[in-house]
N, C-alpha and C positions, 0 to 999 in steps of 0.2 A: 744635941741641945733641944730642948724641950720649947715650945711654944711661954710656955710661963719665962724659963731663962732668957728667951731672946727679949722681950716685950721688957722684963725686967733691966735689960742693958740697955734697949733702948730711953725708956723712962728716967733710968740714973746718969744718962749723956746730957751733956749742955750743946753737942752740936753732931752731926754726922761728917765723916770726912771721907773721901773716896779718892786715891790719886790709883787708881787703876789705869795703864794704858790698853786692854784688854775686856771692857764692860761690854757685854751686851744687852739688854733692853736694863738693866737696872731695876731689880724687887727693890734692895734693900736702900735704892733711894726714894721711891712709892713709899716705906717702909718706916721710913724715917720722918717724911712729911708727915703722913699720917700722923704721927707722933709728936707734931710740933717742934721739931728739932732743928733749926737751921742745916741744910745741904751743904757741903761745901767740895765739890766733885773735879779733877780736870776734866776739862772736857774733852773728850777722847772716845772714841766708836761711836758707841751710841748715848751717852751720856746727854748731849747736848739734845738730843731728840726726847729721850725724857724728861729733862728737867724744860724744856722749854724754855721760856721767859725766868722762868722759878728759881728759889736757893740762889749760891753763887758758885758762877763756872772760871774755874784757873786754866790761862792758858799754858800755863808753865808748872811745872814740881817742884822748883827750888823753894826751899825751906822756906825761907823768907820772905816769899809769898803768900804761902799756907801763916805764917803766924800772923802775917798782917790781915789777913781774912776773919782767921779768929780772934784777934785781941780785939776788932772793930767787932763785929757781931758780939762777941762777950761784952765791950763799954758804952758801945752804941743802943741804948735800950730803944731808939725810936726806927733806927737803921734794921734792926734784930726784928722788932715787930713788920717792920714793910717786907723784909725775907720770907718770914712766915706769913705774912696773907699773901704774898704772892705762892706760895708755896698752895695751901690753902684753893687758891684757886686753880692753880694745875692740877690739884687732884682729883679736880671736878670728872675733867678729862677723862681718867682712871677710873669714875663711878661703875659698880656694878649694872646702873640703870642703863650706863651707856655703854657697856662693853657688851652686854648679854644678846641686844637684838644682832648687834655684828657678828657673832657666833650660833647665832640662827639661822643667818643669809648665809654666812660665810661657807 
């Protein structure tokens, strides 16, 4: 998949979702914030370390959890907005500006 196809999936998403019990540090949830997309991740390995505060973390998979996540972010427009500026500001975190001198020292 090409950089344009993926950016393109992202773009036509109203939300990201992620029930992986196996994540480690999470691209495609950086990925997805960037994009203005609501997260909606379990939280599992490392998930919780990336999203921080951010998006919203399940502590469970059952179905019925995941829909009451999204039906509230999809009707909730003021709940949907506080996800993404939280969102927003964990990716502050992620800046190039601040990753780069750590990979200097490092």
């Amino acid at each position: 998949m090409t950089d344009e196809e993926l950016f393109g999936w992202y773009r036509a998403a109203n939300a990201y979702v992620s029930l992986s019990e196996h994540e480690g540090f999470g691209v495609p949830l950086i990925e997805a914030m960037a994009f203005d997309l609501p997260v909606i991740a379990y939280a599992s390995s490392a998930v919780s370390e990336t999203l921080g505060e951010a998006g919203i973390s399940l502590s469970d998979r059952d179905p019925a959890t995941l829909l009451e996540a999204l039906i509230r972010v999809h009707q909730d427009r003021a709940y949907r907005g506080e996800v993404i500026r939280s969102q927003r500001s964990r990716l502050l975190r992620f800046s190039r500006q601040r990753i780069e001198p750590s990979c200097e020292t490092g």
